[in-house]
N, C-alpha and C positions, 0 to 999 in steps of 0.2 A: 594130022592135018587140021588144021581149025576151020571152024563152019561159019555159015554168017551167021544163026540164030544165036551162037554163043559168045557170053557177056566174057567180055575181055577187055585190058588197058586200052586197049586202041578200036574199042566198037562205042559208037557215038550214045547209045541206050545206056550202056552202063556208068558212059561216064558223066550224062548228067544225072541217074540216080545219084551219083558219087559226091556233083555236089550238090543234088541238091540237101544231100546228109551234110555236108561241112558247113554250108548255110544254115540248115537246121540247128547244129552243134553252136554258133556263133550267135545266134537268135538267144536261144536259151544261155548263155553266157552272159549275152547283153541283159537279161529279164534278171539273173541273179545278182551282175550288179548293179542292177537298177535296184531291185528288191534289198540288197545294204544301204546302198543310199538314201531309199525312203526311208529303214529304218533306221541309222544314224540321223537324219533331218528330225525327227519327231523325236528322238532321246536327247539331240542338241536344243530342240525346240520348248523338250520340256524343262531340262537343266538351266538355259538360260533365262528363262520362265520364272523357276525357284529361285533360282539367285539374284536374280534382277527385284523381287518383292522380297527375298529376306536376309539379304546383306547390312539391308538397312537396321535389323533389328538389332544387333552387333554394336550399337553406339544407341547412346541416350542425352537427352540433354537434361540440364542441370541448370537450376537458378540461383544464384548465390544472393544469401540472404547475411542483413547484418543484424544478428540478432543479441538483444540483450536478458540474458536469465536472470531477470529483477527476482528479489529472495519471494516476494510476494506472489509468486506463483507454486511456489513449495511449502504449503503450509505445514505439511506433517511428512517425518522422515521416510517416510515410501513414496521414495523419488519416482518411482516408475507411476507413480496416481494421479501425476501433476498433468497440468492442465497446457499441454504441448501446443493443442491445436490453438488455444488464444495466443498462445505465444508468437505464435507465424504472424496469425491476424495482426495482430498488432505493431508487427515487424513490416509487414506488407503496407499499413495504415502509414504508417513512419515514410516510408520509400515512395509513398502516393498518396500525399498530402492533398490533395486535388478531387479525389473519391471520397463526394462526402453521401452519395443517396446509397439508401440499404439497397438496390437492384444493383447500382454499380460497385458495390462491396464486395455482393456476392461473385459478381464475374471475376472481381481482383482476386479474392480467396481461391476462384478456382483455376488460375494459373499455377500453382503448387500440388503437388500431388499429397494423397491422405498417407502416403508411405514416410513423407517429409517427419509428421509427428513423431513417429518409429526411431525415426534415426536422431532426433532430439533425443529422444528418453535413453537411447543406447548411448550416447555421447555423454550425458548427464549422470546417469549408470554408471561408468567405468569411470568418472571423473569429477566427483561431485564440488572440485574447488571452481568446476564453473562454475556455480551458483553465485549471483550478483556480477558477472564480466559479463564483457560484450566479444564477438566470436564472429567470423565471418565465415559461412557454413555455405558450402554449396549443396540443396538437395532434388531430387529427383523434379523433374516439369510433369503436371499434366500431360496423358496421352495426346490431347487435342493440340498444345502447345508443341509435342515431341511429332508429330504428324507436320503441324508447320514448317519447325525448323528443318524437316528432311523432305518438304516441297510438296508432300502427299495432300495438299489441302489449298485448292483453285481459290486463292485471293479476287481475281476477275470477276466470281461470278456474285451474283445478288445478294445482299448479308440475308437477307431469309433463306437464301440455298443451302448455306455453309456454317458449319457449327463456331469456326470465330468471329467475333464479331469485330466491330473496325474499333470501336474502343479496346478491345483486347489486343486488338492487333498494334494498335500504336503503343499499349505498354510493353509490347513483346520489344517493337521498337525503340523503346524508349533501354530498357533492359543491354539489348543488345549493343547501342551507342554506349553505353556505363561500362564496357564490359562485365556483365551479371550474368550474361548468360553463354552456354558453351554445348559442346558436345564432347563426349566423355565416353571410351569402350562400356559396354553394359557389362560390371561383374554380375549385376541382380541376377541378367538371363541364367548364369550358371550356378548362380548361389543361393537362388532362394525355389519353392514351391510354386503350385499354381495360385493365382490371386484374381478376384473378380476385378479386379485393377490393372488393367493391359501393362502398365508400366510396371509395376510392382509383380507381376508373373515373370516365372522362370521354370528351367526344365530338370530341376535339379532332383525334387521329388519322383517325378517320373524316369529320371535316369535313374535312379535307386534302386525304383522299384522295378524295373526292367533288367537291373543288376541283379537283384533276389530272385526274381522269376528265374532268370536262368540258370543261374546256378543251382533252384533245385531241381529245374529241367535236364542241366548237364549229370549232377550226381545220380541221376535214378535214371536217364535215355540211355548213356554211355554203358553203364556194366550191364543192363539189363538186354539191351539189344547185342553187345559183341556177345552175351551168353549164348543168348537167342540164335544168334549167326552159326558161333561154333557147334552148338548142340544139331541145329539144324542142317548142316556143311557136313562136320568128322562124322557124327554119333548117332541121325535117327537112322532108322532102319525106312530102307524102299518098297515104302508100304501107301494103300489108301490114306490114313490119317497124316502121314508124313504130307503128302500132296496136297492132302483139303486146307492144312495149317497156310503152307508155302500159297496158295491159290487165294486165301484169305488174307495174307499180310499184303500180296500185290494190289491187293483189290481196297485195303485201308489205305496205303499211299494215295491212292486216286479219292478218297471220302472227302467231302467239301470241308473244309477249317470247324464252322458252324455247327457240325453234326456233332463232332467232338465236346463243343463247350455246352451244347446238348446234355451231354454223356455225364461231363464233371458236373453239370446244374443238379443232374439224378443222381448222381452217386455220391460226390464229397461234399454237395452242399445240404443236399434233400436228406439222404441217407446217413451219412458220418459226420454231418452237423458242421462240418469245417467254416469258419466263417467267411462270406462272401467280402468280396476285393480285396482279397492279403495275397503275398507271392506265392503264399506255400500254395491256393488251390490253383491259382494261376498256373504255376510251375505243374502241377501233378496234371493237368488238362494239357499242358501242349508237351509234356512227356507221353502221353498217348497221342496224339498229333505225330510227334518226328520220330518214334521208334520205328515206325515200317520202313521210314528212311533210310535211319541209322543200318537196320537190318537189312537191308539190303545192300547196300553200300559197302555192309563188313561181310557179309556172302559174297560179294564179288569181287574183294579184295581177296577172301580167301581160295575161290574159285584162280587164280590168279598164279597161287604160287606151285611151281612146277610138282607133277605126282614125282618125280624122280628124289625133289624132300624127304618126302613122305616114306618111299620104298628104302632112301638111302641110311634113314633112322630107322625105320625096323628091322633093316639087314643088321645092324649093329647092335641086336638088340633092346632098345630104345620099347616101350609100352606107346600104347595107342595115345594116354595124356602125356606121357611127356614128348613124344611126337608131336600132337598139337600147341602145346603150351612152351616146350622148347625150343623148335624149329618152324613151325608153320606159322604160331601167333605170330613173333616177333617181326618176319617177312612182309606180313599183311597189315598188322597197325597202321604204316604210312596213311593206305587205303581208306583205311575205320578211322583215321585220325580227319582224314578230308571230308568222306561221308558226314562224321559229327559234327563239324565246323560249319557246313553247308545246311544241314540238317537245324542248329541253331541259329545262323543268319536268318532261312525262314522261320521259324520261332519267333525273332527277335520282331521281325516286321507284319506277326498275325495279328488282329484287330476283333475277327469276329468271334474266337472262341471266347475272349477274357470280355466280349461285351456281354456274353450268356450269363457271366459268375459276378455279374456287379461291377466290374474293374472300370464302368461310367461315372463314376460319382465325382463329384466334384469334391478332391481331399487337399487340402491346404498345407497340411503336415507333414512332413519328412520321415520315411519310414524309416526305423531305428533296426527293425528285423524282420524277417517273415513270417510273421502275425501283424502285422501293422497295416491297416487300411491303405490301401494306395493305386496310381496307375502306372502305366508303362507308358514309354516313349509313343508309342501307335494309338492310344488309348486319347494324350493328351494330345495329339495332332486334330485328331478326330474331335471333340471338345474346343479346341479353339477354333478351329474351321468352320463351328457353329457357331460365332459369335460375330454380333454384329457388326463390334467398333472394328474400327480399321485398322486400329495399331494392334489387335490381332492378328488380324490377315500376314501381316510382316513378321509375326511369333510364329505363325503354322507354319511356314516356309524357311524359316531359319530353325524350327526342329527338325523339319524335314530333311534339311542341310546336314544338321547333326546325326540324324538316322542311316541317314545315306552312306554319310562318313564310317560310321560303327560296322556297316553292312559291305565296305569296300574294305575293309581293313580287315573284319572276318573272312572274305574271301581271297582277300590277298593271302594272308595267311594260309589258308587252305592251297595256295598254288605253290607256294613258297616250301611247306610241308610234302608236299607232293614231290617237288621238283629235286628237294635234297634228301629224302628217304627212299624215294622209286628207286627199284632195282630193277633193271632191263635185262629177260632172257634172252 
């Protein structure tokens, strides 16, 4: 017989606790996707952020010049000695016959950028029956001029606000009416180093050396931590020291980036002499960085594969390694294959350990190997972002772009690895 005190379908007490739990349940649904929203808003906010400032960096303009390599500038056969930079001047003087005071000289000179000379002497290099023709050479603009032609530079406001000035601006005009001047994909961005020259930097040095780093990150995190995983997984014994190891590696995953490049400053630069900003110490500092990763990652993949493996190769005979190395390693790689890929994405995008070891400097050179001075992608982000001119601003943001890229494609890969090696008990 049912009483009144007792909560039932049909007693008016239970059933608005009842809803007011489905109200509840519908609250908190609403707050979580409210809570994606916001955070979609702020990752779309910052995406289009990035690409809206560094799209623009992806093209460059270009002044075409008519230039003549009178012999008189090459006096003696080392072509590469010659006097390039008069050569422009004089080409520029030719095209603006009307610039006759040295103050409005110099503004005409610096609508061309100092990279132009470079590319005369390369051209005259591989070519020497230029000498004495005339050649109609398109080369790099001033950053201040490439900032114009892509709008970044308030014409409206007062010429003492604004670095061009209105004579500059009407031979930009003048330029553009002739058709001399254009916009052109930037190979420089990908093909050359970093350059105190906005226009003439590129990320090609620091994608190098971001390439060397890792790779000697991969060759020494990968074998060292799957060791580490198996030893620790098949083989220690359930002991104190076994726990204090395992309780120490969880507790290095969580060490800040920082404390690391600490570590490699004392040991491989202080102590074993390695020399500071090359990949090899680079690499051996965020190889103690992403091992606790690595190794856990490959504990949990091995943690993973059913014990009935395990029981069903030693019933057969099988030893303890070739149990692990036969039948369990191969199961679990998928796992260790994701873990490491994951494990080098953040590698790829650390900053503050390779600021500890030097990896700041400003290197202009193209590393050849891993001994070679150089920075990383993150390195050189950080370095232009600290620079003043503007046509940097548009480089940090299109490496950014490029980084990004490197960092979605490592973990694509990583899901792609996952999705066709997972085996589901």
């Amino acid at each position: 017989m049912q009483t009144g005190n007792q909560d039932t379908p049909f007693n008016k007490e239970f059933n608005k606790r009842l809803k007011r739990r489905y109200n509840a349940e519908r609250r908190f649904k609403r707050l979580g996707l409210l809570a994606i929203f916001i955070a979609l808003g702020f990752l779309a906010f910052l995406l289009s952020t990035v690409i809206s400032n560094g799209y623009s960096a992806f093209r460059q303009t270009f002044i075409q010049l008519d230039i003549f390599f009178e012999k008189s500038y090459f006096p003696n056969e080392d072509l590469a000695r010659a006097d390039y930079q008069t050569i422009i001047k004089s080409t520029l003087r030719e095209q603006f016959p009307e610039v006759t005071s040295r103050q409005d000289k110099q503004l005409l000179y610096s609508l061309v950028s100092n990279g132009a000379a470079f590319k005369l002497m390369n051209m005259v290099v591989k070519n020497p029956k230029l000498i004495n023709t005339r050649q109609l050479v398109w080369v790099p603009a001033n950053d201040d001029i490439d900032m114009l032609m892509k709008d970044k530079i308030d014409m409206s406001q007062p010429e003492s606000d604004r670095r061009i000035k209105d004579k500059v601006f009407s031979w930009v005009e003048t330029l553009a009416s002739n058709g001399r001047i254009t916009m052109k994909f930037n190979t420089t961005f990908f093909t050359s180093g970093d350059s105190r020259e906005p226009e003439l930097a590129g990320i090609l040095g620091a994608a190098k050396g971001s390439f060397y780093t890792l790779l000697i990150t991969l060759l020494l995190s990968f074998p060292i931590g799957v060791a580490a995983a198996i030893y620790l997984e098949e083989f220690a014994p359930d002991n104190r020291a076994s726990a204090f190891i395992e309780v120490n590696i969880n507790n290095l995953a969580a060490v800040p980036s920082i404390i690391f490049g600490l570590l490699g400053l004392a040991i491989f630069i202080n102590f074993w002499g390695i020399p500071r900003s090359t990949p090899l110490v680079g690499g051996l500092v965020l190889t103690l960085m992403t091992l606790p990763t690595i190794i856990i990652a490959s504990r949990a993949s091995l943690k993973s594969v059913p014990p009935s493996i395990r029981e069903a190769a030693l019933g057969i005979g099988a030893s303890k390694i070739q149990t692990v190395f036969h039948h369990v390693l191969p199961l679990a790689m998928p796992g260790m294959l994701t873990g490491t890929i994951i494990g080098m994405a953040q590698a790829l995008g650390e900053t503050a350990p390779l600021l500890m070891i030097g990896m700041v400097a400003f290197i202009v050179d193209i590393p050849g190997s891993i001994t070679d001075p150089s920075a990383v992608l993150p390195v050189q982000i950080y370095l232009w972002a600290d620079s003043p001119e503007r046509a940097f601003t548009e480089k940090t943001s299109a490496a950014i772009l490029v980084l990004l890229a490197f960092l979605v494609v490592m973990n694509a890969a990583a899901v792609l690895l996952r999705k066709k090696f997972e085996i589901k008990w």
